[in-house]
N, C-alpha and C positions, 0 to 999 in steps of 0.2 A: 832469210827464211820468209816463207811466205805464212803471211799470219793477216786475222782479221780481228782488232781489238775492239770494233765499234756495237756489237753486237748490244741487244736488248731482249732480243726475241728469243724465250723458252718452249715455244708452243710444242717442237719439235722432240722436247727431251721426255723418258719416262717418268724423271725422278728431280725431284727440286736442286740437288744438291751431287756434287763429286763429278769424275771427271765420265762423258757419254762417248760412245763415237754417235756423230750424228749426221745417217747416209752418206753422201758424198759431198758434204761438208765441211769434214773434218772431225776435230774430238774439242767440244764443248766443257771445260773446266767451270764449277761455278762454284763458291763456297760462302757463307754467313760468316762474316766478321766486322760485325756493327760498330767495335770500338774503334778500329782501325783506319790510318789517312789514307794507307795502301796497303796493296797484296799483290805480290811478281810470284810469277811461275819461276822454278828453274827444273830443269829437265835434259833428265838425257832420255832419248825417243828410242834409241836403238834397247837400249837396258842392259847397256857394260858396266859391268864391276869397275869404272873410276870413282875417285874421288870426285865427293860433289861439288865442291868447290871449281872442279876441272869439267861442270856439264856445261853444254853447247851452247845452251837455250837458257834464256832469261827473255819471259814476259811479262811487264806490266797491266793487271787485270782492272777495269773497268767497274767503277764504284755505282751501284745502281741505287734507287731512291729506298728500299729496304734493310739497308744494309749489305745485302749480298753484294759481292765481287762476279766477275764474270769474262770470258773470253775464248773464244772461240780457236783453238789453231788447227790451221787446213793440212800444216806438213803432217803425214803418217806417222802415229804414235802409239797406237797398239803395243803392248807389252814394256813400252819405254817407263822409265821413273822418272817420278818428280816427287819434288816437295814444294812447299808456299814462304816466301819471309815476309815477315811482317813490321811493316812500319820500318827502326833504325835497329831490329834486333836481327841480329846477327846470324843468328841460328835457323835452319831451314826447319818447317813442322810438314807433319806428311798430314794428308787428307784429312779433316775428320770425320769425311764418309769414304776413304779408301774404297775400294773395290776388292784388293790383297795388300798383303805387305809382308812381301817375298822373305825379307830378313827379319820381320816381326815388328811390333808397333813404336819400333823404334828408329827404325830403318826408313827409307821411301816408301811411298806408293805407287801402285803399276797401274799403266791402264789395263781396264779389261774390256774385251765386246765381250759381251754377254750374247749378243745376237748370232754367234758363228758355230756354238753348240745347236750338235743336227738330233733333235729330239724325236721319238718314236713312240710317244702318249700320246699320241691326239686321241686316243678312244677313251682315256681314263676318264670317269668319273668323279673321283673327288670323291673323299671321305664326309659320312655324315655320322651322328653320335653316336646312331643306333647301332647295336651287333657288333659290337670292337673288341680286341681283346690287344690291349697294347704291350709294346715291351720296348723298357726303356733300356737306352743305349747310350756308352761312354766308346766313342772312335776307338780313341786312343787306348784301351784296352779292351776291346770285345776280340781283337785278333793282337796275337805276336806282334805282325805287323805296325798296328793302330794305325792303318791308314784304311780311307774311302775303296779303295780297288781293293783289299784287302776282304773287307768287311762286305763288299758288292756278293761277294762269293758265296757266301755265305745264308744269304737271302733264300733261295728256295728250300733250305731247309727251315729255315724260318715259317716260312708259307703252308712247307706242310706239318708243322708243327702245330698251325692253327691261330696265331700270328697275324695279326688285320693291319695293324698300324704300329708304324717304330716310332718311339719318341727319342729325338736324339738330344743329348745333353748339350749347352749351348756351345755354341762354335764361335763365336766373335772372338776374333783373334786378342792373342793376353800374351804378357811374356815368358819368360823360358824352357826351359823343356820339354813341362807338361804339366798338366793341369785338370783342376774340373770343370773350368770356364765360366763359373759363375761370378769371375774378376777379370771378364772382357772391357778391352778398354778401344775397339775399333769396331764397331757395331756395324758394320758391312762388310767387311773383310773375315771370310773365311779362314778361322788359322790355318795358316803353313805347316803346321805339324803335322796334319791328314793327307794332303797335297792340298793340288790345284783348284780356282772354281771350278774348273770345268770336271774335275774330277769329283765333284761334288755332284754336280749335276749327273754327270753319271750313275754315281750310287743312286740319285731317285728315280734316272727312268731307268734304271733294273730294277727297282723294287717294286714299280709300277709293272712292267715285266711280267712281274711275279705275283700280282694281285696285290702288294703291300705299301698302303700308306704310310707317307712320311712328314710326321710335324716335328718342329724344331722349338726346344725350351731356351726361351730370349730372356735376359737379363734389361727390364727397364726400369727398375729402382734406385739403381747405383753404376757408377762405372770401377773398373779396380783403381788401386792404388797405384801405379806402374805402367807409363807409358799413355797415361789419359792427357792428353796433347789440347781438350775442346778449351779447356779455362784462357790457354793463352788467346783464341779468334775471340771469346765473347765469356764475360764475365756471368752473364745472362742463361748457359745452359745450365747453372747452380742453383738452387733456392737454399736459403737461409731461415727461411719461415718452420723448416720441419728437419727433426730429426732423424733420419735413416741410421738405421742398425749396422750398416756398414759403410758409408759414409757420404759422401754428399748428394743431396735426391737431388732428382732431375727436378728443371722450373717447369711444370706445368699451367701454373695461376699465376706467376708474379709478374711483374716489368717485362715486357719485351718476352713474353714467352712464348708469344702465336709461330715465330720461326723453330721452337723446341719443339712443340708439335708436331710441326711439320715435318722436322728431322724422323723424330720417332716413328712417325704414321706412313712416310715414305720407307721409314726400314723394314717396319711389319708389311708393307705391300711389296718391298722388294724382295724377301725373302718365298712371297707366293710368286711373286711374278717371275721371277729370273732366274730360279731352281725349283722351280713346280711345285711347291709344297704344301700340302693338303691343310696347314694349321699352326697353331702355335700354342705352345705351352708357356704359360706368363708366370714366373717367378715371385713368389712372396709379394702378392698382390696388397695385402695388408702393407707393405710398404710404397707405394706409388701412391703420392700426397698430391691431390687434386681435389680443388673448392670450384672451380670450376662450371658454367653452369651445364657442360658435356664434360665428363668424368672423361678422362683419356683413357683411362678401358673402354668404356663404352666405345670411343671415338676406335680405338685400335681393333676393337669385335668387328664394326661397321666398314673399316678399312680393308681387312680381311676377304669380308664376304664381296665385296667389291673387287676386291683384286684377282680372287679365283674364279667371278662368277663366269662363264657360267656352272661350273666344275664344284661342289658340296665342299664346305672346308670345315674343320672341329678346331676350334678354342677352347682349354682346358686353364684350369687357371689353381694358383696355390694358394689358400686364405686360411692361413691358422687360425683367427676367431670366427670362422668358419660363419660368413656371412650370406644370405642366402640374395641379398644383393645382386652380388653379380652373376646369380645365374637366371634373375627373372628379366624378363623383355622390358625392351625402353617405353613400351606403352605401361609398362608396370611400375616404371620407376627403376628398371633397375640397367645392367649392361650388356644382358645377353652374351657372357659364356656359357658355351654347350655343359661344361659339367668342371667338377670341384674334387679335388683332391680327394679323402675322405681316413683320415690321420684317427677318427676313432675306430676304423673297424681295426687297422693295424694297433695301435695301441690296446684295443683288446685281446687281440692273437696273441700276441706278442707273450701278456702278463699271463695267458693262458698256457701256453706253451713254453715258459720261462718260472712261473711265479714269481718271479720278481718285478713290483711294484713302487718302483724307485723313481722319485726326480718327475718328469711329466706321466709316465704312466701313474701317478700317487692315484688319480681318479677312474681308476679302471680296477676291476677283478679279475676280468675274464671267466665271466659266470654266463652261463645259460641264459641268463635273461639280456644281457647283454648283447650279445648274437642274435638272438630274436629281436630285441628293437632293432638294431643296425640293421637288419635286412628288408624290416620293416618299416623304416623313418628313415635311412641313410645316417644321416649326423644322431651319437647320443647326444651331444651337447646343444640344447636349440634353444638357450638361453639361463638354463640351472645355475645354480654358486659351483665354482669350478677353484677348490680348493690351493690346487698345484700354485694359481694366479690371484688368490684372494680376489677375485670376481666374476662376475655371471660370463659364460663364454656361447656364443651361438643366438642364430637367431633364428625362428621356426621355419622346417621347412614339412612340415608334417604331410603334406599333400602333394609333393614332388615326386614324379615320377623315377625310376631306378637310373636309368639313365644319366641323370645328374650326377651320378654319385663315381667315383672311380675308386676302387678297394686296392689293398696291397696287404703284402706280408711282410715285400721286403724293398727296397729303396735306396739308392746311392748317401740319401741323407742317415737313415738309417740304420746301414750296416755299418756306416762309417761310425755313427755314434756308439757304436758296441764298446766300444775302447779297443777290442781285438779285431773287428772287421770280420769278424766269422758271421756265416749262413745260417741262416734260422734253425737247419735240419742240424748242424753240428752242436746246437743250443737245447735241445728239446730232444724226447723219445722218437725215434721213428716212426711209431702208430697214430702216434696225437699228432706228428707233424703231416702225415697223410690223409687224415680225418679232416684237421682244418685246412690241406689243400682243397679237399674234394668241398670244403662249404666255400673256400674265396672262387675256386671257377664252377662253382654251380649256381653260387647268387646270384639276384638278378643284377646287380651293378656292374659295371664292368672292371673285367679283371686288369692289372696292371703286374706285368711280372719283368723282374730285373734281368740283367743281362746275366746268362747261367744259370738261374734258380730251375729251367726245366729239366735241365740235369743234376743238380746238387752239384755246383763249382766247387772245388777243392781249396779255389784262389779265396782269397778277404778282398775285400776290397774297401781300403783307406780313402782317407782324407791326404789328399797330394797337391802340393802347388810348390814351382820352383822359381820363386822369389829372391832380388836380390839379399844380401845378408842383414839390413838395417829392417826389411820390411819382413823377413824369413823367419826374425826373432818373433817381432809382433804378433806373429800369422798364429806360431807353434806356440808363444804363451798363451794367444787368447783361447787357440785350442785347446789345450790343458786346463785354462780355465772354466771353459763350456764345459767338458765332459765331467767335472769336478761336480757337479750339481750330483751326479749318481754319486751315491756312498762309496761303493765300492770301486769306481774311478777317482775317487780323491785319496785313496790309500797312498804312500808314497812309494809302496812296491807298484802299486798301476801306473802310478805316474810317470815314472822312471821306465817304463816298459810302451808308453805311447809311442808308437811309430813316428819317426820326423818325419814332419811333411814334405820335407825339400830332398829327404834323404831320397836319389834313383832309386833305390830298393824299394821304398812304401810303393812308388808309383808299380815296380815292375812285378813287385809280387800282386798286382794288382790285376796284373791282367790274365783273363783267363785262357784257361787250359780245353779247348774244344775237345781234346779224346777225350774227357770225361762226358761228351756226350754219349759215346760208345762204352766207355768203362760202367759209367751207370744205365746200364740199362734198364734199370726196375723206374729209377726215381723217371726218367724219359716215358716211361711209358705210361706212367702215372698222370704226368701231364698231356699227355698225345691224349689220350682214352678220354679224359673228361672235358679235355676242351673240341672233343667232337662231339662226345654227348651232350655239351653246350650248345654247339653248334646246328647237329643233327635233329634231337631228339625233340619234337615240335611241341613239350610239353613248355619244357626250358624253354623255349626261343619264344613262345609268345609270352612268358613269363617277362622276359625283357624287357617288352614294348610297354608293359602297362606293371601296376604295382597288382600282378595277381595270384599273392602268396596270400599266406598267414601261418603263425609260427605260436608255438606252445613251449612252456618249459615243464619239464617231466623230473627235472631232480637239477640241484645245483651246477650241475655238471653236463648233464645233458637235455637235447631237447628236439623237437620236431618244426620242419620245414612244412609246410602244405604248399603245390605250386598247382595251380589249376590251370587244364587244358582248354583250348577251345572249344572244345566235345563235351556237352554233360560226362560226366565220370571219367573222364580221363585225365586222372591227376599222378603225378608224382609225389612221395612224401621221401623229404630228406633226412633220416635219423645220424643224430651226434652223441658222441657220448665220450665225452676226455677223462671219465673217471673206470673205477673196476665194473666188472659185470654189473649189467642191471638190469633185475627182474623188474618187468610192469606189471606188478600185482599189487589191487589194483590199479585197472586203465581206462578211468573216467573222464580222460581228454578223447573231445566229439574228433577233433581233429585225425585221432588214428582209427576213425571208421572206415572201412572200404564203401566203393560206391555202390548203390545196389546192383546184388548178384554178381558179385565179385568178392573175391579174396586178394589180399596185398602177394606179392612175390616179389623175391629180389631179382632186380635185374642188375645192379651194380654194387663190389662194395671195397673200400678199402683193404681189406684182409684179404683181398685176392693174391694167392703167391706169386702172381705176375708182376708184384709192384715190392716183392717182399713180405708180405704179409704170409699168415700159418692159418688162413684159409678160414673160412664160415661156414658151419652145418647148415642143409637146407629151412630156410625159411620157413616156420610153422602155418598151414593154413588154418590150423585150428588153437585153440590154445592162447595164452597169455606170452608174451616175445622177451626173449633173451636179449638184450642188445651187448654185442661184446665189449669190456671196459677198452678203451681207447680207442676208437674206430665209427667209422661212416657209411653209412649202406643207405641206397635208392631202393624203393618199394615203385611197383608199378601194379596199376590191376589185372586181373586175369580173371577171365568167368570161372565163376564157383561150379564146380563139377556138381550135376543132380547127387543126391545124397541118397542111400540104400534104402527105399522102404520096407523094403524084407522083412517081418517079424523072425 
């Protein structure tokens, strides 16, 4: 075999780590294993189902002044497997920057060119934070299928649904069947459950295609339980200094942690680089422990925007004590993600549309005034006693633009946590549940809608991961445990009734059912209508760019939106009302004054029978307003008709 082990020179490769082809060179292996006297390839190049014991190729890799191992081999190896041994253990470990791992993270690793995928973006631009209206996506059930080519299909109607950006749920490959991926244990390798990279790649330049961007939610707090192979190269990708919630954090600040980094920062740049992807969605950011004096957010924003440029990329980021941190710029101190989760406006839908106040909603009503600050501050929490946690939660972000903010109703997190995985609209009345659709896609914040919710899915969608059976117990008590915090999930008739998580059926009844995009035709067009009048209607759209609302409460229950135009007087007013009828007698809020020489008229309302609803009398130009109990209606102006001087 013709091989070159003497190499040193990286200039050539994109990526610090795993195996490159590099031009007519050959394919470049290189990997971090600082504890170790050696590291041998072995490898079958072809990529036959033998045993490995019975591969062809065995190379000893070159120990360089870093730690890193390294070697170059010229024979053709494309699609071939290998794994690494180390030192006198016996046992071969596959990449711990894989590229795939055909048989799962337990199996080899393949090589991949990444460079042979024929791309047809060059004209994309790249996602920026303004105007988006995302929808987050689980592969593995959004089609029968759950695969990539499956799910490609499916895209333009996506697009004209009104759809800007898919967030896909993480994909680093994990073990068995299926999962939610948020216990990936190969952090470059696309799982094999979807198909191929390159079938990956494909799903994004169709969605580019189609006008739709594609960010991907990465897992860098933790790696799973199952198949995490980094411990045996270097004891160093662990920190022991912090505790993570689900188990060992990554080392970002301790001993030898400058090669962590660089892992991580090479994975966030590979995933724009090497599948074109507009962004990343960072996981439970409150968990990635960094003292640091570049916060590895920070460093991973900045990575990011690097790796796409020249092309706009969005950073979305998950912070339950909802810190406004990471979304101010490095000259401010903070990391510069584009926008934050935003867990209070859903916990107050939620209680509003449920009354039930249990467990982490303790701190919410879902009162009118509620809704009004959220639309107008983004976060309620921005530093108050936050009882659920016996302490202060939030820190101000009183002066942020909407944009920052990303809203939901509903969320893989969730639905899941229902205990039964049912959709908000199966939880709540149909009027109140249209009312507070029309206020989450007509906010200025941007909307975040789950995969189905634009049809009312029929499917639940669970908590699923198939684990072996030591770790499958753990998994499903701690779940029981979690959910147990709600009263009414610690009953022992709910408990006995949670879905196993391992059980095929949680995952398979999880996946949805696309004719009900067609069977429900009222709830489809519910979402189609306002997320163009989002889009279209230029009162709403520059409402986006800047914080140019203000909001009234008019009764416990309901209340007014003011959204102001670019145009003197040309405003929109969004009226809510989740409670019975309500006469505004009187209506001492300045807010429901029309502009001069103008009267209010409905141009839009929930109760239209096109979405279900038993329809709205015309809108009074004169008089004191009815607003119907449960239900949401847009006011626009229109010139006041000269009035009769006739005696």
């Amino acid at each position: 075999m013709n091989k070159k082990t003497n190499n040193r020179s990286i200039d050539s490769r994109r990526f610090p780590v795993s195996a490159e082809r590099i031009s007519e060179k050959g394919t470049h292996f290189r990997v971090w294993a600082p504890e170790r006297k050696s590291v041998k390839l072995v490898m079958n190049p072809r990529g036959e189902e033998i045993d490995s014991s019975q591969w062809p190729v065995e190379v000893e890799l070159q120990k360089e002044e870093n730690g890193y191992f390294s070697v170059i081999v010229q024979e053709p190896c494309v699609g071939g497997l290998y794994r690494y041994l180390l030192d006198d253990d016996p046992q071969p470990y596959p990449d711990p920057a894989s590229r795939f791992q055909p048989q799962g993270p337990h199996g080899p690793s393949q090589v991949i060119d990444a460079l042979t995928f024929e791309w047809t973006d060059a004209a994309w631009p790249g996602v920026e934070a303004h105007s988006q209206v995302i929808y987050e996506m689980h592969i593995g059930t959004f089609t029968h299928e759950g695969t990539w080519v499956a799910a490609a299909k499916e895209l333009p109607e996506l697009a004209r649904l009104g759809v800007t950006v898919l967030e896909i749920m993480p994909v680093a490959d994990f073990p068995g069947r299926f999962g939610w991926g948020y216990d990936g244990v190969n952090l470059f390798a696309p799982t094999r459950l979807y198909g191929t990279p390159d079938e990956f790649r494909f799903f994004v330049n169709e969605a580019h295609a189609v006008g739709l961007g594609v960010i991907l939610d990465v897992v860098f707090n933790h790696l799973g339980p199952d198949g995490n192979y980094l411990g045996k190269f270097s004891n160093d990708y662990f920190s022991a200094r912090y505790q993570c919630d689900w188990g060992d954090a990554l080392n970002f600040d301790g001993s030898n942690s400058a090669p962590v980094r660089e892992y991580v920062l090479a994975n966030a740049a590979y995933w724009i680089k090497e599948f074109h992807l507009d962004g990343l969605r960072l996981d439970a950011t409150q968990q990635i422990f960094d003292s640091s004096p570049v916060n590895i957010i920070a460093a991973i924003v900045k990575t990011v925007r690097s790796a796409g440029a020249p092309r706009k990329t969005f950073v979305i980021g998950e912070n339950e004590p909802q810190d406004a941190k990471l979304f101010l710029t490095p000259e401010q101190g903070g990391f510069g993600i584009d926008a934050l989760w935003n867990d209070d406006f859903h916990h107050a839908a939620m209680v509003a549309m449920t009354g039930r106040a249990d467990a982490y909603y303790s701190d919410y009503r879902g009162l009118a005034q509620e809704f009004v600050s959220t639309l107008k501050r983004g976060f309620l929490y921005q530093g108050q006693w936050y009882s659920w946690q016996h302490k202060n939660r939030g820190t101000p972000v009183l002066d942020m633009p909407p944009v920052k903010f990303v809203n939901f109703i509903q969320n893989h997190d969730q639905l899941a946590n229902s205990g039964s995985g049912k959709r908000i609209h199966l939880l709540t009345s149909p009027n109140r549940y249209r009312a507070l659709t029309a206020l989450f896609l007509l906010a200025p914040q941007t909307p975040m809608l789950f995969q189905g919710q634009e049809f009312a899915a029929t499917s639940p969608f669970f908590y699923f991961a198939d684990h072996k059976e030591d770790i499958a117990y753990l998994v499903a008590r701690g779940r029981s445990e979690f959910l147990a915090q709600f009263r009414s999930l610690a009953t022992p008739e709910m408990q006995a009734r949670l879905p196993d998580p391992r059980d095929p059926v949680t995952f398979t009844h999880s996946k949805l059912n696309l004719n009900d995009r067609y069977q429900h035709k009222e709830e489809y067009a519910l979402h189609s209508d306002l997320l163009r009048l989002r889009r279209e209607d230029p009162v709403f759209q520059v409402c986006q760019q800047s914080q140019r609302i203000d909001g009234a409460v008019l009764s416990l229950d309901a209340w007014v939106i003011r959204f102001f135009g670019g145009k003197p007087g040309d405003d929109r007013l969004l009226l809510v009302n989740l409670s019975r009828d309500l006469h505004l007698v009187p209506a001492p809020e300045p807010l429901l004054a029309p502009p001069p020489g103008c009267v209010w008229d409905a141009m839009w309302s929930s109760e239209d029978p096109r979405y279900g609803g038993l329809g709205m009398p015309p809108w009074p130009a004169e008089d004191n307003w009815y607003l119907q109990g449960e239900s949401a209606v847009v006011l626009h102006p229109v010139s006041q008709p000269p009035k009769d001087t006739k005696s």
